[in-house]
C-alpha positions as a Markdown table, in Angstrom:
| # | Residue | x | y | z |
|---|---|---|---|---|
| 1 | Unk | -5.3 | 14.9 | 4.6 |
| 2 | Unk | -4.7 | 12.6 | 1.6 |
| 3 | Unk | -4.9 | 9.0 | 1.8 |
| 4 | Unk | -3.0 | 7.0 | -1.1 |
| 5 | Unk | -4.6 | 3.4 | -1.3 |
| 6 | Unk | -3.0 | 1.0 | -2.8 |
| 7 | Unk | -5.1 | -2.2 | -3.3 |
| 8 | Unk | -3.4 | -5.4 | -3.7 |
| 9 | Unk | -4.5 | -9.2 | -4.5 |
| 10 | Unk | -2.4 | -11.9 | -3.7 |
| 11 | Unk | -2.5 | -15.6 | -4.4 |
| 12 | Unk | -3.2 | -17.8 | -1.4 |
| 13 | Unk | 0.7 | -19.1 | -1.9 |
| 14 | Unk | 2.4 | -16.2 | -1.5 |
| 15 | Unk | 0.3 | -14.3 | 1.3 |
| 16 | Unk | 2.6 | -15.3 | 4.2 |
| 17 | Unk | 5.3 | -14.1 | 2.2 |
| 18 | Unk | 4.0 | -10.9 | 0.8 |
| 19 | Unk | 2.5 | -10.0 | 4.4 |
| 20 | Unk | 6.4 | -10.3 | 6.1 |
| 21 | Unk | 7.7 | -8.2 | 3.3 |
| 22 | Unk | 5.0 | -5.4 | 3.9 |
| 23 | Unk | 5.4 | -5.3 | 7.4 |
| 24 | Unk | 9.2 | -5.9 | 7.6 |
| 25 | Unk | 10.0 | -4.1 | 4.5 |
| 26 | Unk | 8.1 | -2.1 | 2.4 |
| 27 | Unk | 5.8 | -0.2 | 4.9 |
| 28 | Unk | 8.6 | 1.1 | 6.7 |
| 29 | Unk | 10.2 | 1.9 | 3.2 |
| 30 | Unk | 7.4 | 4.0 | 1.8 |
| 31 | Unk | 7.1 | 5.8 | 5.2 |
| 32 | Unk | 10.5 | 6.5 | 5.9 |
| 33 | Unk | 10.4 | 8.6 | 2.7 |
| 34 | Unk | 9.2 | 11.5 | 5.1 |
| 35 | Unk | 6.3 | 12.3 | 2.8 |
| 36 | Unk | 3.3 | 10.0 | 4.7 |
| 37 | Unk | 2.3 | 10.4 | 8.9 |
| 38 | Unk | 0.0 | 7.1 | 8.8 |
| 39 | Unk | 0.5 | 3.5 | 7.4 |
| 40 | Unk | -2.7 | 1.1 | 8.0 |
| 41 | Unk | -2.8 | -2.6 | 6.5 |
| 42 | Unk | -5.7 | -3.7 | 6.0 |
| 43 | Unk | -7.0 | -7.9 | 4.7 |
| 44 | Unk | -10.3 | -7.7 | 2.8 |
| 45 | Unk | -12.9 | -10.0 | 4.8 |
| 46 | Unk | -16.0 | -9.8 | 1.8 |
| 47 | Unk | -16.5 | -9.9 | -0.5 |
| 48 | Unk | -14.3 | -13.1 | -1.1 |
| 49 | Unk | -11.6 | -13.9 | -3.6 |
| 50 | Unk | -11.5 | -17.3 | -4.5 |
| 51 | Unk | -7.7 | -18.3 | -4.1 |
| 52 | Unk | -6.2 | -15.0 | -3.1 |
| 53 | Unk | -6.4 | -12.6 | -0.2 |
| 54 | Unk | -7.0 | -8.7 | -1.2 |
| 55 | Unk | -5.3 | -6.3 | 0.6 |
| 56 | Unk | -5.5 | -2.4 | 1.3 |
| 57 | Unk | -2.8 | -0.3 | 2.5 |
| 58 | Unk | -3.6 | 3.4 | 3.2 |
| 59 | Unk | -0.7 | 6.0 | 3.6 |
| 60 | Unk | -1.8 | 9.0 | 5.1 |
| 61 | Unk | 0.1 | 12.3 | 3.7 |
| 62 | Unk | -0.4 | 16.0 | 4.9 |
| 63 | Unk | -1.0 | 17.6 | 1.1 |
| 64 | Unk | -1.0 | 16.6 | -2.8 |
| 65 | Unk | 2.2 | 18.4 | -3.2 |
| 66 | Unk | 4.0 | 15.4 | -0.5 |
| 67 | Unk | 2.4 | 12.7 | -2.3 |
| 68 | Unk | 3.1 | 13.9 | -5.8 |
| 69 | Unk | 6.7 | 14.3 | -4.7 |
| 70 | Unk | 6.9 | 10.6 | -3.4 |
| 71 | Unk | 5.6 | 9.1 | -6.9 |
| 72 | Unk | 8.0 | 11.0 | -8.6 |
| 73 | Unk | 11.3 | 10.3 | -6.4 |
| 74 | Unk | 10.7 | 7.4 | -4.6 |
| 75 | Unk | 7.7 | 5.1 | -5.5 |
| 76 | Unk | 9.5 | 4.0 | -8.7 |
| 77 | Unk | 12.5 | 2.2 | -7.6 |
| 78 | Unk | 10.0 | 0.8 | -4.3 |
| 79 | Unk | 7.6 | -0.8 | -7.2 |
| 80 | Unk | 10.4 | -2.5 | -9.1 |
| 81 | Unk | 11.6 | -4.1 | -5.4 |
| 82 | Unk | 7.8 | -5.3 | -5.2 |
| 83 | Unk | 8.1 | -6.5 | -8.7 |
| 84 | Unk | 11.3 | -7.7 | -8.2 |
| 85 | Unk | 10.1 | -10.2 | -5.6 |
| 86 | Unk | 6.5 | -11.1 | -6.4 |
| 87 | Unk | 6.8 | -10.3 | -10.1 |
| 88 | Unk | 3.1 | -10.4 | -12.0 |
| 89 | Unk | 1.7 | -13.0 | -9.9 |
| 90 | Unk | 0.3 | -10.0 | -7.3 |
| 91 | Unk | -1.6 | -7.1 | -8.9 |
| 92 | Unk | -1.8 | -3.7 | -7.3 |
| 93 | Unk | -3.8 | -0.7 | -8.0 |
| 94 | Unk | -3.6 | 2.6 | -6.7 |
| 95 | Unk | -6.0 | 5.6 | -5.9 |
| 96 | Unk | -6.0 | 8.7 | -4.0 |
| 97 | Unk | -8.9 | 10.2 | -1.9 |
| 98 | Unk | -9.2 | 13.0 | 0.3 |
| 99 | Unk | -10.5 | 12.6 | 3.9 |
| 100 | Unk | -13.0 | 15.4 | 4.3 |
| 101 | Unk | -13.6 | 14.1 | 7.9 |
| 102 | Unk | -13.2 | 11.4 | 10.1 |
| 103 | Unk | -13.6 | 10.5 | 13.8 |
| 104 | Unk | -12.0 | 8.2 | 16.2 |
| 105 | Unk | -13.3 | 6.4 | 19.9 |
């Protein structure tokens, strides 16, 4: 499995906000794309960010080939909605790992 991360900061002002377009909007967006099984959001706890709240949202795909397809065809235009919205004032960085194992109770 691959898990994309995308790790987001968000000032204090905006977090209400941000956290009903996530879970309203763009969640549902990026998984209805058919290329991801898994969304997870997750607020950072510690270390703190004075002034902001940083997030993680993990989408779980099945293979690199599913998540290469969705940056090509579909994360671009759900970015510039993001951007659209929040503009520069939230900052988002991506990475990709690969789970190599995992359990669940």
């Amino acid at each position: 499995m691959i898990i994309y991360q995308v790790e987001v900061t968000v000032p204090a002002d905006l977090v209400d906000q941000w956290i009903e377009y996530m879970t309203s909007h763009h969640i549902d967006d990026v998984v209805g794309t058919g290329m991801f099984i898994r969304s997870e959001l997750h607020r950072l706890t510690d270390p703190i960010v004075e002034g902001h709240s940083v997030f993680r949202v993990r989408y779980t795909c099945e293979s690199q080939d599913k998540l290469t397809r969705y940056r090509a065809e579909f994360a671009p235009a759900l970015m510039a909605d993001h951007t659209r919205i929040f503009g520069d004032r939230v900052v988002a960085t991506r990475s990709v790992s690969e789970r190599i194992w995992s359990t669940e109770r």
